[in-house]
C-alpha atoms as one frame of an Amber mdcrd trajectory, in Angstrom:
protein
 -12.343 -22.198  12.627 -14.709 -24.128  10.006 -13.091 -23.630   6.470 -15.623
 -22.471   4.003 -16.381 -23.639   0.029 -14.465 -20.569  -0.963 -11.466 -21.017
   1.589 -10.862 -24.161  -0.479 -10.564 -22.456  -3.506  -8.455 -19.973  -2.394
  -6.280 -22.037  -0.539  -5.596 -24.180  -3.699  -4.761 -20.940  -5.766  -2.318
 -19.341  -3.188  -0.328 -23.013  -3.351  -0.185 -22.402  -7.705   0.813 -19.011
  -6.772   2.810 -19.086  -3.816   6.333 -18.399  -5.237   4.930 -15.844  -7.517
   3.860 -14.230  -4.480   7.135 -14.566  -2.383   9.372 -13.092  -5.105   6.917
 -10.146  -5.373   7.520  -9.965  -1.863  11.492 -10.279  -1.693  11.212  -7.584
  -4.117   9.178  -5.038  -2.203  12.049  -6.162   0.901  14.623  -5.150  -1.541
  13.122  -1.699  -2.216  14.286  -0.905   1.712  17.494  -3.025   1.895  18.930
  -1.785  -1.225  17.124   1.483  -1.976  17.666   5.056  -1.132  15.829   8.172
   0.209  14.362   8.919  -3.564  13.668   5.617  -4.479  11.680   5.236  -0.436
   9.993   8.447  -1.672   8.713   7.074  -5.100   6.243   4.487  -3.165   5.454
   6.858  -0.664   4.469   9.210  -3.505   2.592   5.892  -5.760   0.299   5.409
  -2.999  -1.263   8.928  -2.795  -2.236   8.177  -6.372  -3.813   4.835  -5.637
  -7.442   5.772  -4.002 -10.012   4.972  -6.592  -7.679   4.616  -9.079  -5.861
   1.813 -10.443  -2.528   0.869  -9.115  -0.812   0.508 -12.693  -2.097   4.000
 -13.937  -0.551   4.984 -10.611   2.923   4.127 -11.210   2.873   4.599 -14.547
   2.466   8.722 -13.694   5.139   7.933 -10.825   7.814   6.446 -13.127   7.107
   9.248 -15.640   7.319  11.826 -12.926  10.533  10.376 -11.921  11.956   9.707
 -15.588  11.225  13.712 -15.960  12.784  14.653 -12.515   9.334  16.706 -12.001
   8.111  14.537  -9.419  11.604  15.898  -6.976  11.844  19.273  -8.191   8.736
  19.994 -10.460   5.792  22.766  -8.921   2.159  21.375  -8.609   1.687  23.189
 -11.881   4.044  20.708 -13.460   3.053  17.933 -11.735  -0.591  18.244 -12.470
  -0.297  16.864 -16.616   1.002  13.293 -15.502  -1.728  12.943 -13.371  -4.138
  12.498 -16.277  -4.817   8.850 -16.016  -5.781   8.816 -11.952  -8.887  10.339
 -10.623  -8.854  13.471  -8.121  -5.405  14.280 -10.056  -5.442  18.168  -8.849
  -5.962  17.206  -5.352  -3.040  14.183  -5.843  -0.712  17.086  -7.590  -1.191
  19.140  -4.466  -0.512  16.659  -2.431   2.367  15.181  -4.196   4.146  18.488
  -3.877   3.313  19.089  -0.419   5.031  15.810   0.524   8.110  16.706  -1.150
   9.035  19.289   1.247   7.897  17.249   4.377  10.399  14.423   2.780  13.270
  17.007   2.356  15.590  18.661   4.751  16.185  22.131   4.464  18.729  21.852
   2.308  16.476  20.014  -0.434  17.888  16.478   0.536  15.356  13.830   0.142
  15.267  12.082   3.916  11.992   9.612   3.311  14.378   6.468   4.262  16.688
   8.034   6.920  13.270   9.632   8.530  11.146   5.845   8.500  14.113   4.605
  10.082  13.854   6.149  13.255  10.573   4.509  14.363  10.440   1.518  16.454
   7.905  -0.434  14.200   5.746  -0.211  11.263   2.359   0.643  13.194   4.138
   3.726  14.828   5.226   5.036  11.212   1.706   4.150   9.867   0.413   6.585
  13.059   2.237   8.891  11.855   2.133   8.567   7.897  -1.797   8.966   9.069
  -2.115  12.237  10.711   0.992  14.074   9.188   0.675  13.295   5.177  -2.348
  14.568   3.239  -4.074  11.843   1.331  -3.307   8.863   3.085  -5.976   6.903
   5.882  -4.930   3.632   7.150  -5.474   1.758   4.071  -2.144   3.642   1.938
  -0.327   4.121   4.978  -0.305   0.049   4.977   0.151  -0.327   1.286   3.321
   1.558   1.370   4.476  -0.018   4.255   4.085  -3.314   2.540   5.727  -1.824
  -0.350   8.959  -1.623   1.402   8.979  -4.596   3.285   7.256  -3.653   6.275
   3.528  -5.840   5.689   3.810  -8.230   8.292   1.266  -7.766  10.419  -0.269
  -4.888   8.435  -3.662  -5.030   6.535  -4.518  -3.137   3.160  -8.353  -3.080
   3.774  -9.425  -2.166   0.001 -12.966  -3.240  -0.987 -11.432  -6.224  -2.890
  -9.860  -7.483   0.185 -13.529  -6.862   2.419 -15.629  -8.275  -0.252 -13.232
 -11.353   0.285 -13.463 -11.374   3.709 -16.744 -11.776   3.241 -16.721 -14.267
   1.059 -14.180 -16.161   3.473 -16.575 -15.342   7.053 -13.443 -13.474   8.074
 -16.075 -10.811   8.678 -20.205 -10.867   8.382 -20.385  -7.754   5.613 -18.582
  -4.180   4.015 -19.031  -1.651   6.246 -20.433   1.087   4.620 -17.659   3.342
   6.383 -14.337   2.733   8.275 -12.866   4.478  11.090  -9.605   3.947  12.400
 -10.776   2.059  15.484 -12.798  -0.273  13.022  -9.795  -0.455  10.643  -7.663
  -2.114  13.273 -10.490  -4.446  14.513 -11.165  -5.722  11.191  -6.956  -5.958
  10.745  -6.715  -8.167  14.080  -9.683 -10.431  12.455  -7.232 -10.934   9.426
  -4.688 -11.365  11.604  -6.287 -14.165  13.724  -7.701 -15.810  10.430  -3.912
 -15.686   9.143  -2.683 -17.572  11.735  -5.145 -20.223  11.686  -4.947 -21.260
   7.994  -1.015 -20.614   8.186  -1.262 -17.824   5.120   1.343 -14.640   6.378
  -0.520 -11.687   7.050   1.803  -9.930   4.016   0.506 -12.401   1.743  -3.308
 -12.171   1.709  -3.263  -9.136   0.178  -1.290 -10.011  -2.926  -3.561 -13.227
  -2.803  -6.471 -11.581  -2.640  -5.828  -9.216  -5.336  -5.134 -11.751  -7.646
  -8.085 -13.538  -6.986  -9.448  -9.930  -8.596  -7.480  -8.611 -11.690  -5.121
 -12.318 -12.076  -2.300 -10.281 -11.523  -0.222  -9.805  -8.594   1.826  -6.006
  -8.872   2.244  -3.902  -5.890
């Protein structure tokens, strides 16, 4: 592929920020190695919060819901207050709540880790996180997934990330809408432009991101 102006740029950054980005990465990786059904369940639960709203805000209510034990026993009632500071927040209560008894046996036991574990590979759980949990499209299905260690071959197709693709002639513009079938051709662009400029697929995104707010978070 010819490498663009912009490539250039980027390129240079991702080298300054490279181990920044790794550890961030180990990190998420540690989430799943060392964590358990709860904690599995608190990133499941951030991104539901994180459409059109920023991701900070969006843990910030999840670590207060958690701090206050609301988010695994509290009603949508209760949960509706910390939502305050991310848009669409009685819609995100409801569906908070409604994902607490799909990640909970009938006994109340929180199963979100023993449950992922059963699939085969992170695209079958993303099928599924897609047509069984309200509030989540392809785009927060693959943001939690690379929350827990599972981004490898995954894209997190926010506008930040298209307007860079742009930018970097991964693709010619933003669609103005994006269906699943679009999702995954845009994802297997990334995926091919990955390879050829030897960036992993898990990084980009955390690249990318930075390249937006100078921060790299989750």
């Amino acid at each position: 592929m010819l490498k663009n102006t912009y490539f250039y740029e980027v390129e240079k950054i991702y080298e300054d920020i490279k181990p920044r980005i790794q550890k961030r990465l180990e990190e998420f990786k540690n989430i799943w190695n060392f964590g358990d059904n709860k904690d599995i369940f608190c990133e499941l639960a951030f991104c539901i919060l994180t459409p059109q709203s920023k991701a900070r805000n969006a843990w910030r209510a999840i670590s207060e819901l958690k701090e206050s034990g609301i988010l695994f026993n509290g009603s949508e009632e209760e949960i509706l207050p910390y939502l305050n500071i991310v848009r669409f927040n009685k819609t995100k209560a409801k569906n908070l709540y409604l994902l607490r008894y799909q990640m909970t046996d009938d006994n109340g036991k929180f199963i979100t880790k023993d449950f992922f574990s059963k699939f085969n590979n992170p695209f079958e759980m993303r099928e599924w996180i897609v047509k069984n949990i309200r509030g989540m499209s392809y785009k927060e299905a693959s943001h939690f997934l690379r929350n827990v260690g599972f981004g490898q071959e995954l894209a997190i197709l926010d506008r930040h990330i298209l307007k860079n693709l742009v930018a970097l002639e991964v693709i010619a513009e933003i669609p103005k809408t994006i269906t699943p079938k679009l999702y995954k051709e845009i994802e297997e662009k990334l995926r091919n432009f990955c390879e050829e400029v030897r960036i992993p697929m898990e990084n980009i995104d955390l690249l990318l991101w930075y390249l937006e707010a100078k921060d790299i978070f989750k």
